[in-house]
Each structure stands twice: as C-alpha cells, then as structure tokens.
N, CA and C atoms as a LAMMPS dump frame, in Angstrom:
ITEM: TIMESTEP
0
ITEM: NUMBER OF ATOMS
201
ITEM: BOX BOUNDS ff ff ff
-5.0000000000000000e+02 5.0000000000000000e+02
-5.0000000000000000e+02 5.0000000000000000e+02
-5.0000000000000000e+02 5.0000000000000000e+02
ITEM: ATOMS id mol type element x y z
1 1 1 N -80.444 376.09 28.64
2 1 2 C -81.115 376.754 29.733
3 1 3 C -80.064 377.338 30.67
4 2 1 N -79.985 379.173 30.69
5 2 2 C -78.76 379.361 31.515
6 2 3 C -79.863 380.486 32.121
7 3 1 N -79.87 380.659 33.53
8 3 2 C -80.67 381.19 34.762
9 3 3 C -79.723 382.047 35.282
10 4 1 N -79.396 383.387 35.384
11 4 2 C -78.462 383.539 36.59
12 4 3 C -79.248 384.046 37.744
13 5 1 N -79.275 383.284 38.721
14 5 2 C -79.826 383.475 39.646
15 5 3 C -79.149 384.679 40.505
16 6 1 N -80.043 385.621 41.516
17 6 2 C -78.688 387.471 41.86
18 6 3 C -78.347 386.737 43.297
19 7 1 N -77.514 387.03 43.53
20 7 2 C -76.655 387.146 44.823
21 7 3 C -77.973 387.831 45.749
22 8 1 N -78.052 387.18 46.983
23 8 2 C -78.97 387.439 48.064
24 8 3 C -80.562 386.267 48.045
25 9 1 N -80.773 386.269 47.23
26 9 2 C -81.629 385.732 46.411
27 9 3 C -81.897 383.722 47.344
28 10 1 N -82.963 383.426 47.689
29 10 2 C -83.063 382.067 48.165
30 10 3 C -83.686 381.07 46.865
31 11 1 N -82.678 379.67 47.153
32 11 2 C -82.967 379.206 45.891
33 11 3 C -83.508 377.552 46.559
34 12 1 N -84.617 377.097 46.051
35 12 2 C -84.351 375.243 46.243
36 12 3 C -84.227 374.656 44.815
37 13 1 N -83.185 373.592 44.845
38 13 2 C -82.816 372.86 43.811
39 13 3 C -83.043 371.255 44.512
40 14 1 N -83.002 370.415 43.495
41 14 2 C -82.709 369.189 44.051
42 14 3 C -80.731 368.937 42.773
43 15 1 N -79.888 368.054 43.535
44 15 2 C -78.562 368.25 43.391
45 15 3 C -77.669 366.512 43.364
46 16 1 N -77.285 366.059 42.841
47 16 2 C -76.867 364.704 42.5
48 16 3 C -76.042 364.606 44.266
49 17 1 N -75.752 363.664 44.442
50 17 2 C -75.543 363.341 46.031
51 17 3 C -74.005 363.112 45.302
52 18 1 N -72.772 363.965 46.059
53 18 2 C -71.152 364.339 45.381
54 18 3 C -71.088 364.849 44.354
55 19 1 N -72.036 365.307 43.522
56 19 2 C -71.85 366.162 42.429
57 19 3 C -72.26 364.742 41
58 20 1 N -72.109 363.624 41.589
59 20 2 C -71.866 363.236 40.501
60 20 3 C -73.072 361.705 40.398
61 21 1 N -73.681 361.193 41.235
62 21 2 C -74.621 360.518 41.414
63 21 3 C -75.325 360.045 40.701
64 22 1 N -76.82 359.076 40.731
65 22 2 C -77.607 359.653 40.344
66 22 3 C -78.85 359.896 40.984
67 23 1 N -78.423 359.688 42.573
68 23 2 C -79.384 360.294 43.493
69 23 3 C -79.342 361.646 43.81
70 24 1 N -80.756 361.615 43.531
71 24 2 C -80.668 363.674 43.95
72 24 3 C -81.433 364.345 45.494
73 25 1 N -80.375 364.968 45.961
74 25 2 C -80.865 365.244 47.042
75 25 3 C -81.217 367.152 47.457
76 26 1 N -82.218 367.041 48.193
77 26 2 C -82.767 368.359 47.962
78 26 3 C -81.957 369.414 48.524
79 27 1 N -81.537 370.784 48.207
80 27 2 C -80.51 371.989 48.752
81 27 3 C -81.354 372.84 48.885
82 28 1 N -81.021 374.065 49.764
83 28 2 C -82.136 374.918 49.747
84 28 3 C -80.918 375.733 50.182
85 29 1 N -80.838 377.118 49.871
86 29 2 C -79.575 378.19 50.805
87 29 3 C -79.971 379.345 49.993
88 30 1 N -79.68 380.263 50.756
89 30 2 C -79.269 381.91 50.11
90 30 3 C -77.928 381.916 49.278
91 31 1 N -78.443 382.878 47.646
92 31 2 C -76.958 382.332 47.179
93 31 3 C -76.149 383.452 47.939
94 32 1 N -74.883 383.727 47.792
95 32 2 C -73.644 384.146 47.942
96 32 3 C -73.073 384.787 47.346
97 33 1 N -72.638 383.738 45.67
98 33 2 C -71.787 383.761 45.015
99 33 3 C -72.227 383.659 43.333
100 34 1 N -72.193 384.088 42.182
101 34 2 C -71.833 383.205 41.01
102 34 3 C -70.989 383.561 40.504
103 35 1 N -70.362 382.762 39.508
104 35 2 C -69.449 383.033 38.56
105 35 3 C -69.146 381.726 37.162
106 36 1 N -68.365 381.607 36.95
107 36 2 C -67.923 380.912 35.813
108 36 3 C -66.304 379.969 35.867
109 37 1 N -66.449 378.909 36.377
110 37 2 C -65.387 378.13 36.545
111 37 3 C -65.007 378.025 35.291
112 38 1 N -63.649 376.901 35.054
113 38 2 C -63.044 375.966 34.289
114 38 3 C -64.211 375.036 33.721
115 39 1 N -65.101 374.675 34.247
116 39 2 C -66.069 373.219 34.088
117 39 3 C -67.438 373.863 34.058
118 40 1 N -67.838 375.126 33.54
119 40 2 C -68.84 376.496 33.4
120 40 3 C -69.191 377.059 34.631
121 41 1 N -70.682 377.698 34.402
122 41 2 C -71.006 378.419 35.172
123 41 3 C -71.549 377.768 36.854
124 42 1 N -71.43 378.476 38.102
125 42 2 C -71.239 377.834 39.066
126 42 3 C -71.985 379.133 39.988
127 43 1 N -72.943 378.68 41.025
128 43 2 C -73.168 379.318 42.362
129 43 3 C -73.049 378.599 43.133
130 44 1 N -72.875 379.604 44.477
131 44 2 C -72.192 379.167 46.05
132 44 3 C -73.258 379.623 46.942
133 45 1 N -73.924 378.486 47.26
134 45 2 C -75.408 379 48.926
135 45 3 C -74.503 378.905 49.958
136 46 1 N -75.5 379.152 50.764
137 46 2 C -75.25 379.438 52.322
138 46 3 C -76.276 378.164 52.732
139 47 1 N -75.522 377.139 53.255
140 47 2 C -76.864 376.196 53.646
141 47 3 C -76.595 376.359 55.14
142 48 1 N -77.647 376.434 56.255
143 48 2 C -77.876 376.762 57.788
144 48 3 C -76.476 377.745 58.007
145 49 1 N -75.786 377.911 58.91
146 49 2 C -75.494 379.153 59.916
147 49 3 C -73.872 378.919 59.492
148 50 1 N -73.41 377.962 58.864
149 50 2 C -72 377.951 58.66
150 50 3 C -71.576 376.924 57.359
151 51 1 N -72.141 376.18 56.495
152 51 2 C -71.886 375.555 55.514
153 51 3 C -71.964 376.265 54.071
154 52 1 N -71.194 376.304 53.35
155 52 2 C -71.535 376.914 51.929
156 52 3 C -71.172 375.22 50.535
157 53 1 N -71.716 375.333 50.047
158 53 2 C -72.058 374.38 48.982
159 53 3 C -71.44 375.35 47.2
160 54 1 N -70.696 374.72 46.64
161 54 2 C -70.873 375.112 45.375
162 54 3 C -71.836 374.115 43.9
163 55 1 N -72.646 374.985 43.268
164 55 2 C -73.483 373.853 42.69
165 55 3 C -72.902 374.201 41.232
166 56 1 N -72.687 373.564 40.293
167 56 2 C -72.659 373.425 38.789
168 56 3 C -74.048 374.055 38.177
169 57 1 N -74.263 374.738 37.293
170 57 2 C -75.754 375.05 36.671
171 57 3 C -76.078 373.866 35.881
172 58 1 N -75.438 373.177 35.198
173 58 2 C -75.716 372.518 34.202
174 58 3 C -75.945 370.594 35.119
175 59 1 N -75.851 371.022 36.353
176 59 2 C -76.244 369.942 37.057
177 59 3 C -77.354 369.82 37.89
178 60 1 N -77.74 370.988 38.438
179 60 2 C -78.837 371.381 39.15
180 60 3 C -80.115 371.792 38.385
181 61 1 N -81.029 370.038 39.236
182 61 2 C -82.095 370.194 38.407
183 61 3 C -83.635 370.336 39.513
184 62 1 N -84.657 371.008 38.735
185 62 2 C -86.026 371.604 39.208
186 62 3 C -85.515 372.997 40.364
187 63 1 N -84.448 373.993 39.906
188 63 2 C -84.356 375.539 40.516
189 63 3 C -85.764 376.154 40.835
190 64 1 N -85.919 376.654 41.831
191 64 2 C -87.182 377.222 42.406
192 64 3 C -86.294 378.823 43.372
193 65 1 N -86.751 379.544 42.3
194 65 2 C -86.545 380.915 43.182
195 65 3 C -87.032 381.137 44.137
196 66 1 N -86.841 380.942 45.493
197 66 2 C -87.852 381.018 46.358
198 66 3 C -87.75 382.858 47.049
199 67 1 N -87.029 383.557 47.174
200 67 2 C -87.317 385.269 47.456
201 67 3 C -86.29 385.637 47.02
C-alpha cells in the first residue's frame, strides 16, 4: 500500500508515539513535504503554527485525506 499524498493537502493519521512504539497517537497537519529517505518513502506536516513532524509511510496507520 503506497499513497502519495500532494503537498498542500490536510492529512489525519494515527502514528506510533517516537516512531517506534506501540502506542499510537493521533497527528493531524498540512503536508509540506514528500520524498524518499534511506529507510523509504517519508512526508513532513505542519502540526499548529510552528512544529513540523516527519512520518514514515510504511508506519502510519488509518491516513484520512482530510482537503
């Protein structure tokens, strides 16, 4: 399952709590960014007025396109 979600675009995911967990905690942001790391494919939100988050695709689970 590979999604590319477009740049501008608002997304909610729920997201492992440090990347690596197995509590998942809910994200919600405008993306930014995607691309393709070392460790695959990867987008960057905007969460509130100054934080940006990078998420793994292959970690982020229940994606909801929201606009």
């Amino acid at each position: 399952m590979f999604h590319l979600y477009t740049v501008g675009s608002v997304i909610a995911c729920k997201y492992p709590i440090h990347g690596s967990r197995n509590i998942l905690k809910q994200r919600r942001g405008k993306v930014v960014a995607t691309g393709i790391g070392p460790h695959g494919p990867y987008l960057t939100i905007k969460v509130g007025s100054k934080k940006y988050r990078s998420l793994r695709y292959d970690r982020i689970v229940e994606a909801v396109e929201i606009e």
